[in-house]
C-alpha positions as CSV (number, residue, x, y, z in Angstrom):
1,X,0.0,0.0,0.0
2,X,1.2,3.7,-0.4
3,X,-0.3,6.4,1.3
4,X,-1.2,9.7,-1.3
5,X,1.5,11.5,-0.5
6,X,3.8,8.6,-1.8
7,X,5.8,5.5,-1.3
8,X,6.0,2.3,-2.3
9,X,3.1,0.8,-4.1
10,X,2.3,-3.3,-4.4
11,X,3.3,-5.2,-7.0
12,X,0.3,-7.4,-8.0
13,X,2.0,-9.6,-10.5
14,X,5.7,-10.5,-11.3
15,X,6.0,-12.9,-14.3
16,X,8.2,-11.8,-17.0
17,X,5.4,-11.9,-19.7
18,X,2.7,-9.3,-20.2
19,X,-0.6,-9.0,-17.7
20,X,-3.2,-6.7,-19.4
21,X,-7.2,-6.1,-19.3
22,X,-7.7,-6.2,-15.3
23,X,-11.1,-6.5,-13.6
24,X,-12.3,-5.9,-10.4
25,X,-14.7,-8.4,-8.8
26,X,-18.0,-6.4,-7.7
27,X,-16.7,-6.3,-4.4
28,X,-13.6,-5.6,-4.7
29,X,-11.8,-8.2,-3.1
30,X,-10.2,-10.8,-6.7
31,X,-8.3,-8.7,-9.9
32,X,-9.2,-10.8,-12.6
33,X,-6.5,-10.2,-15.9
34,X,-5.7,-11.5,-18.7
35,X,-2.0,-13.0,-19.6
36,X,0.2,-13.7,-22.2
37,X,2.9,-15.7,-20.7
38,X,2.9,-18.8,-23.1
39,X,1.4,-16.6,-26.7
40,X,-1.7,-17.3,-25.6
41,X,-3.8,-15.4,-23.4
42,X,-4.8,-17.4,-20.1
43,X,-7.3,-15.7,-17.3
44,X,-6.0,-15.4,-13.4
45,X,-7.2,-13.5,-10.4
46,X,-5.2,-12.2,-7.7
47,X,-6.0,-11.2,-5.1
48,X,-6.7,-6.8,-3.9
49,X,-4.3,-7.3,-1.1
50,X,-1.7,-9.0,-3.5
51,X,0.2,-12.5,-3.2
52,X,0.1,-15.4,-5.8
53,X,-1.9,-15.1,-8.6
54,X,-4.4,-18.3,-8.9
55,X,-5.0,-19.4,-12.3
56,X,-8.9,-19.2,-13.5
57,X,-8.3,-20.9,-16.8
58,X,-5.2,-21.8,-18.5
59,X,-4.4,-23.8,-21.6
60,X,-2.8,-24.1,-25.0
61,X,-6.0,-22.4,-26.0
62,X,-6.6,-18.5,-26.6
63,X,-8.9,-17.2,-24.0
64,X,-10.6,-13.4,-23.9
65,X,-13.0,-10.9,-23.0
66,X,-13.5,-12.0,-18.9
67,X,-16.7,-10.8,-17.5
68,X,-17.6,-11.0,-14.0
69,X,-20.9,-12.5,-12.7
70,X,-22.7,-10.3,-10.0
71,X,-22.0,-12.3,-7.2
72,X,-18.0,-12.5,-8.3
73,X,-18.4,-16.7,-8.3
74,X,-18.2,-17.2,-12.0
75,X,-15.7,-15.1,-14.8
76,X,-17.6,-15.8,-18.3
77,X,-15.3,-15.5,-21.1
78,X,-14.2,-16.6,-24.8
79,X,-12.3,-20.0,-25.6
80,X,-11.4,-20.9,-28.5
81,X,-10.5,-24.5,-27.5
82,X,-12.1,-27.1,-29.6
83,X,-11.3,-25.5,-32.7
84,X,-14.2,-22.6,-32.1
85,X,-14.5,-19.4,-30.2
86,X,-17.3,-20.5,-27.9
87,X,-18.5,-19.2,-24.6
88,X,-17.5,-20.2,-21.4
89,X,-17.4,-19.5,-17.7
90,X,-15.0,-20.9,-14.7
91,X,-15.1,-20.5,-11.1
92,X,-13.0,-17.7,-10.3
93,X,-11.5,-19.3,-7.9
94,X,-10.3,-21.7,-10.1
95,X,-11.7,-24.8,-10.9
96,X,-13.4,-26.7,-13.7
97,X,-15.1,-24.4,-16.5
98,X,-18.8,-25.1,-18.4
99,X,-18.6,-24.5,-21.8
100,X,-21.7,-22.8,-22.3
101,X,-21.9,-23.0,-26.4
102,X,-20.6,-25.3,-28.8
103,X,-21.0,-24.7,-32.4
104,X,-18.8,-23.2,-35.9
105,X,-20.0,-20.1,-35.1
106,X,-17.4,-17.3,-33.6
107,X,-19.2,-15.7,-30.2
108,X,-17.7,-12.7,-28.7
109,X,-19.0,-9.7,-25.7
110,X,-20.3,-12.0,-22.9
111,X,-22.1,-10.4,-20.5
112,X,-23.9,-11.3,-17.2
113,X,-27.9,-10.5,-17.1
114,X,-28.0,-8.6,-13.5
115,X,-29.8,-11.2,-11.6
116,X,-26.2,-13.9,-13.0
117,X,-28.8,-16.4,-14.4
118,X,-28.2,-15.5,-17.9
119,X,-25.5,-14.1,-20.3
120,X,-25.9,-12.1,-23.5
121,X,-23.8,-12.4,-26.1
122,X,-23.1,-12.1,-29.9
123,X,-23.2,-15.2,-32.2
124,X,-21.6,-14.8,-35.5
125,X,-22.0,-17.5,-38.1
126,X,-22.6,-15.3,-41.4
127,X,-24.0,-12.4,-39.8
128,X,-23.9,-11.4,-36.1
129,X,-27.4,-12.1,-34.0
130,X,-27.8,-12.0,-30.3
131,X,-28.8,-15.1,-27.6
132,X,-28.6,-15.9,-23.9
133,X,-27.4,-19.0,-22.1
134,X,-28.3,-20.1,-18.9
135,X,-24.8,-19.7,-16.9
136,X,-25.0,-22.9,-15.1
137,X,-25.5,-24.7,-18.6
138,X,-27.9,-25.5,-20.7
139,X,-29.2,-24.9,-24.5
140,X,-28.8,-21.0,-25.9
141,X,-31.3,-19.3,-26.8
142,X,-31.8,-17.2,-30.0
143,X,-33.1,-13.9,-29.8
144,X,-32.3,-12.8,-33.1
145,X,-32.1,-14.4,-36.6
146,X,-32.4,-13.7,-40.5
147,X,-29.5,-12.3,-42.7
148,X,-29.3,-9.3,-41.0
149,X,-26.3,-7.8,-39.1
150,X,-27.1,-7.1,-35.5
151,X,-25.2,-5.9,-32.6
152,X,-24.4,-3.5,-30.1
153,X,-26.7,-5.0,-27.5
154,X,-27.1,-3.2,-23.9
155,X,-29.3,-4.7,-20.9
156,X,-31.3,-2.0,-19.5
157,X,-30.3,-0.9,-15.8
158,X,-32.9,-3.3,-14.7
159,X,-32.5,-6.4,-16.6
160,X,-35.8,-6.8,-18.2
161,X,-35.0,-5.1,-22.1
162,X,-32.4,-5.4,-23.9
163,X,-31.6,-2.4,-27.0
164,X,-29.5,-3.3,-30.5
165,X,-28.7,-2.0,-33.9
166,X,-29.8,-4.2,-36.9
167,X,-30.3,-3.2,-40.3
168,X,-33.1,-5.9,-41.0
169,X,-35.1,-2.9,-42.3
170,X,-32.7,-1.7,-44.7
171,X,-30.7,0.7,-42.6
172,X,-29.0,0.4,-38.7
173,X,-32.5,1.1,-36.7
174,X,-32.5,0.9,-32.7
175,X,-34.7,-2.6,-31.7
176,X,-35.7,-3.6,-28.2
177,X,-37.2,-6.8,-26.9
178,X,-37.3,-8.5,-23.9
179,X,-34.5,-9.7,-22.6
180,X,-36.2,-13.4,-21.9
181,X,-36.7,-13.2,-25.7
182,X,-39.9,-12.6,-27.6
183,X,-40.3,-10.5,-31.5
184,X,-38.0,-7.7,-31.4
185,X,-39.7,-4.0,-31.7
186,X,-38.3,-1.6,-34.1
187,X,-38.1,1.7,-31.9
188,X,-36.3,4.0,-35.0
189,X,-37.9,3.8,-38.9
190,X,-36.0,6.6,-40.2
191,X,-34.4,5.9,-43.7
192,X,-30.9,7.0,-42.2
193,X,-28.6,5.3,-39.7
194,X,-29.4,5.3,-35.7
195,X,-26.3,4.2,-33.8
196,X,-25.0,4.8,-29.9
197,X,-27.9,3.9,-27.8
198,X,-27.3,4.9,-24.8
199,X,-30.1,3.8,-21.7
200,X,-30.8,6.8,-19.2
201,X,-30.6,5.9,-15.7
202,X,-33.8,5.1,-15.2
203,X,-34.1,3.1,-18.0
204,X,-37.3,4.9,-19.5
205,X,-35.3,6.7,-22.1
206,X,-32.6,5.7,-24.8
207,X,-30.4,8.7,-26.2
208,X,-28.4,7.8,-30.1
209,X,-26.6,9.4,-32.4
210,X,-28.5,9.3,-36.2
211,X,-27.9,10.9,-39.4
212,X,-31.5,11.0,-40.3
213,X,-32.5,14.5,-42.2
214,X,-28.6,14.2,-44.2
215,X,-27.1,15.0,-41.0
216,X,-23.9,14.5,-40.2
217,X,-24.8,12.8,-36.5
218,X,-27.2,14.4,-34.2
219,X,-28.5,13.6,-31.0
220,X,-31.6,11.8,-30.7
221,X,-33.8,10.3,-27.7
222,X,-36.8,8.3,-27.8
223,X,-39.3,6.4,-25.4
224,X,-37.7,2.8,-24.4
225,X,-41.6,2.0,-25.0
226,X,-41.6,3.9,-28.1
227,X,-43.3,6.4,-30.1
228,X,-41.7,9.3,-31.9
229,X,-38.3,10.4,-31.7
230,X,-37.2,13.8,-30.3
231,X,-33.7,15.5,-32.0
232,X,-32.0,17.4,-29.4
233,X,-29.4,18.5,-31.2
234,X,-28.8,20.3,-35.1
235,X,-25.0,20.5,-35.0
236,X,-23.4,17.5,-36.1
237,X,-20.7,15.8,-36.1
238,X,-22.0,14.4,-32.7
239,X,-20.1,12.3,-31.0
240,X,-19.3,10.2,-27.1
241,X,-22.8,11.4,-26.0
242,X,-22.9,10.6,-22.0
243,X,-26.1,10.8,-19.8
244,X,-25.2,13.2,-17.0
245,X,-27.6,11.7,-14.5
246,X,-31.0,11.8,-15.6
247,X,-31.7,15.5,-16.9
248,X,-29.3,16.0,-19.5
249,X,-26.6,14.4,-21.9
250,X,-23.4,15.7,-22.6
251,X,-21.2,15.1,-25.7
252,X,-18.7,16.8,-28.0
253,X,-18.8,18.0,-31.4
254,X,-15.7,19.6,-34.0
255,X,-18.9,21.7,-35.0
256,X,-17.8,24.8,-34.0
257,X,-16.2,28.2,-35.6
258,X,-12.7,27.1,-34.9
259,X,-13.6,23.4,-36.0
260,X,-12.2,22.6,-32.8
261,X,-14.0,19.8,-30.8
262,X,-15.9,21.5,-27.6
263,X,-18.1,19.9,-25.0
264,X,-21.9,20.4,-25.0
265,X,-24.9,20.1,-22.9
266,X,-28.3,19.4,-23.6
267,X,-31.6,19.0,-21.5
268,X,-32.9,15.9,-21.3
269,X,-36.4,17.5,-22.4
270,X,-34.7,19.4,-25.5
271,X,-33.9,23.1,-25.5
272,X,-31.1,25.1,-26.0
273,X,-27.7,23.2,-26.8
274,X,-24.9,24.9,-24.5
275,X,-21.6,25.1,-25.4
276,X,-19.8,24.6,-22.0
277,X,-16.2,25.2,-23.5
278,X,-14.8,27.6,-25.6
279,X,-10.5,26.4,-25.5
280,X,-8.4,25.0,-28.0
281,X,-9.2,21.3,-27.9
282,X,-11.2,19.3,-25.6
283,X,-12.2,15.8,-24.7
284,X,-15.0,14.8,-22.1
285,X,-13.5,12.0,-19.8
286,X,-15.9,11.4,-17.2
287,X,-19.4,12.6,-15.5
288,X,-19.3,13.1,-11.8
289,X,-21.1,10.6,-9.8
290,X,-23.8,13.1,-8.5
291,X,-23.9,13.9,-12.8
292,X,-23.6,17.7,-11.9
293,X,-20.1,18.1,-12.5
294,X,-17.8,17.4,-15.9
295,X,-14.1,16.4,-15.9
296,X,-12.0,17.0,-19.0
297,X,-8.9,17.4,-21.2
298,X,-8.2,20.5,-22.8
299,X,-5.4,22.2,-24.7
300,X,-4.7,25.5,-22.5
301,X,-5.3,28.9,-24.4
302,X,-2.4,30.2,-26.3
303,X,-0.5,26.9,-25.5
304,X,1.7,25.1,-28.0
305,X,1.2,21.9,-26.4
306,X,0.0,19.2,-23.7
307,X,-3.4,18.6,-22.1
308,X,-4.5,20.0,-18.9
309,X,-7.4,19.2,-16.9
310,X,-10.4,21.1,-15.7
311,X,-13.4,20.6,-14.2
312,X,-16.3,22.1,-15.9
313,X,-20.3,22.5,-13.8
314,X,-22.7,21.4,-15.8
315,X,-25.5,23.4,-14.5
316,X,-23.7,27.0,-15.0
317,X,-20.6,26.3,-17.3
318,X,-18.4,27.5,-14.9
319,X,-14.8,26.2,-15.4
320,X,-12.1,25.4,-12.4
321,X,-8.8,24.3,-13.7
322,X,-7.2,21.8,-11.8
323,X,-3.9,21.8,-13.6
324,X,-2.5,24.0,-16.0
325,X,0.9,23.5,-17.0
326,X,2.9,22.5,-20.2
327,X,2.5,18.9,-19.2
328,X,0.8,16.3,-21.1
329,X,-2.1,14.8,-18.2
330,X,-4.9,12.9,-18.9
331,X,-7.5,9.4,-18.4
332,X,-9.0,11.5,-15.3
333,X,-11.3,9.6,-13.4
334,X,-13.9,10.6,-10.4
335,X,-13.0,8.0,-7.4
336,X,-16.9,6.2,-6.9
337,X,-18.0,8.7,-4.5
338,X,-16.6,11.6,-6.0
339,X,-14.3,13.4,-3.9
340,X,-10.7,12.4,-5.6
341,X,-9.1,12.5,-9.6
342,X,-6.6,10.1,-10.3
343,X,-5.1,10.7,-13.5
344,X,-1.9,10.6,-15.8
345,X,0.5,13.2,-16.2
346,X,4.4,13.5,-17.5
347,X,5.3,16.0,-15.6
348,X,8.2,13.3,-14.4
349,X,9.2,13.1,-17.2
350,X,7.4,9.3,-17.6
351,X,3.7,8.5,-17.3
352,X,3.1,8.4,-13.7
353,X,-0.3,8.4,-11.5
354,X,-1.8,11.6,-9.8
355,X,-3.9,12.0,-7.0
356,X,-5.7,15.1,-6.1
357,X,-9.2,16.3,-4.2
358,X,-11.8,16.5,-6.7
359,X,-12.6,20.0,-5.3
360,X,-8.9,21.3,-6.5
361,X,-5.6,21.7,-4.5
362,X,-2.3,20.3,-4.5
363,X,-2.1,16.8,-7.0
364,X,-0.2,14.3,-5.2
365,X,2.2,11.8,-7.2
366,X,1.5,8.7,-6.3
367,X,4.1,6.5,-8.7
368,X,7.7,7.5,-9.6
369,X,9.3,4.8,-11.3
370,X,11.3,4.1,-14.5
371,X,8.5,2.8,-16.5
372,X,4.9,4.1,-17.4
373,X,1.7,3.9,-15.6
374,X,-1.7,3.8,-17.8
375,X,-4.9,2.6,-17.5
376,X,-5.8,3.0,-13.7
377,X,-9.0,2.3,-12.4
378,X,-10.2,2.4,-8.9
379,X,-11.9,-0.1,-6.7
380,X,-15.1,-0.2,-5.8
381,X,-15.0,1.3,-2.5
382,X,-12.6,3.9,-3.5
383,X,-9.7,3.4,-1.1
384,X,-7.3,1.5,-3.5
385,X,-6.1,1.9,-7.2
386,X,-5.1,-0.9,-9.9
387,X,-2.9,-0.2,-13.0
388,X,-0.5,-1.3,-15.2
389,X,2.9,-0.2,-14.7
390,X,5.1,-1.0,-18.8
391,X,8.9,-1.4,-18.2
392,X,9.1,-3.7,-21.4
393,X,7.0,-5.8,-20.3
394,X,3.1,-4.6,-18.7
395,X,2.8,-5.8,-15.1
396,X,-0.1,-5.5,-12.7
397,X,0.0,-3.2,-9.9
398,X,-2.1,-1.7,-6.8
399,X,-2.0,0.6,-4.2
400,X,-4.1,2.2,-1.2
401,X,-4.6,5.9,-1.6
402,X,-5.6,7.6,1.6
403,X,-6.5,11.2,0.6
């Protein structure tokens, strides 16, 4: 462990060959990750407070794409032994894994139903179509079929619906159905593509992007029960739209005098579009929590170079900067209950990890070593950080933060 103002951090994993893709169990207590150590990638877990990685699956075979269950007792993922990429899941504490499908067809994207009696996922023979397995075995179901592609699929927040792109009309319309299965309702009939649904919180609403009207991407919502869509937005070139909480959407657009890409907000209900920056360059990284604050990257005015990041209210447009300086800092995230950024800077020269109150003040490093830190995601309950730490080779590491 290391304390914010420093020190030594933990070294989750050790072996000379690459650890990538790390996921925390729901609770916070196993890393799963994926590993490379023979050319093929195996799954293990280790676990929060470090020691000996256990394996989950291991093989001569190519395994991918680990999802957790709910509950943290199962890790679903891709295998490709017996010849095809099928769908399994293991114990992730190691034991004997259920393959879960068995056919020519490549499946990829497993993911757990909320209630872990189910998994989603994408079944690609000609064209891609969607089923469900039960995840302590048993025979798939098909929820999708014809010569159509279809994909993207999302659960809602509660389970029951599930929303996908399919072009089975001619273009890529937004269908939902139930997520036990059951005919597929086309929510969008435009003649122009629908893409990016994104469900609102409550799951009564899904916001996407379309180029209906010869747009060049707008933002659209519509009724997860239907009826007729509402464009929020006429300046194109929409793009990373993000529900912040459940009264408005933010996203960026290149749409601008400048043609630079700024960050907008929109009501929920329509309205006025606000442009909430007006800098060089910037790119949204992350919604507060609460959804009334937005943290972001932005070339500083009348700067030649680097990123800096600022924190932007979404209710007023009022800016604080939490860093400016000629360094390169960025992949900011809020800590789950909102109060700490952790992000990357190389003001050290290398990529090293930040940690600073969300409310400004002094940034504290956190990492100083030879190699570079990326990709750092917090645990669940917010007191401890994973990454991975490149010094040739991509290890796993972790460390408390007490801020």
């Amino acid at each position: 462990t290391v304390g914010a103002d420093g020190g030594e951090p933990t070294l989750i994993t050790t072996h000379e060959g690459g650890e990538f893709s790390p996921k925390w169990s729901p609770d916070g207590t196993l890393i799963a990750f994926l590993v490379d150590w023979d050319g093929k990638g195996d799954i293990y877990a280790v676990a929060a407070g470090g020691g000996e990685p256990h394996v989950v699956v291991s093989g001569p075979d190519s395994e991918g794409s680990p999802a957790w269950s709910p509950d943290g007792a199962w890790i679903a993922y891709v295998s490709d032994r017996g010849g095809n990429t099928d769908v399994w899941v293991a114990p992730s504490e190691g034991g004997d894994a259920i393959q879960l499908t068995d056919d020519a067809a490549v499946e990829a994207n497993p993911e757990f139903h909320p209630d872990g009696k189910h998994l989603l996922f994408s079944y690609n023979a000609s064209k891609p179509h969607l089923f469900t397995v039960p995840a302590d075995g048993g025979q798939p179901t098909q929820l999708t079929s014809g010569d159509k592609f279809e994909a993207g699929a999302d659960y809602s927040p509660d389970g029951s619906r599930i929303v996908f792109n399919s072009d089975r009309a001619g273009t890529s319309d937004l269908w939902i159905m139930d997520a036990a299965g059951g005919e597929p309702q086309r929510l969008t009939t435009a003649s122009d593509d629908d893409f990016s649904a994104a469900w609102s919180p409550d799951g009564s609403t899904i916001a996407f992007v379309s180029n209906r009207g010869g747009s060049s991407g707008d933002l659209w919502k519509i009724s997860a029960e239907g009826g007729e869509p509402v464009r929020l937005t006429t300046l194109g070139n929409v793009f990373q739209p993000v529900w912040c909480g459940a009264e408005s959407l933010i996203f960026s657009s290149p749409n601008t005098a400048d043609g630079q890409a700024q960050i907008f907000r929109v009501s929920a209900d329509g309205g006025e579009v606000t442009q909430l920056t007006d800098r060089e360059y910037n790119v949204a990284s992350d919604c507060s929590p609460d959804g009334k604050r937005i943290l972001f990257a932005s070339h500083p005015s009348q700067s030649s170079g680097g990123f800096n990041l600022y924190i932007l209210n979404s209710d007023d447009s009022s800016v604080i900067a939490l860093r400016e300086n000629e360094y390169w800092e960025f992949a900011a995230t809020w800590s789950p209950d909102g109060s700490k950024i952790v992000f990357t800077s190389n003001a050290s020269v290398n990529q090293d990890l930040y940690v600073m109150p969300a409310d400004g003040g002094l940034a504290a490093q956190i990492t100083k070593t030879p190699g570079d830190e990326s990709g750092a995601q917090w645990s669940p309950d917010g007191t401890t950080l994973l990454y991975n730490l490149n010094t040739g080779s991509s290890d796993l590491w972790m460390m408390e933060v007490d801020l």
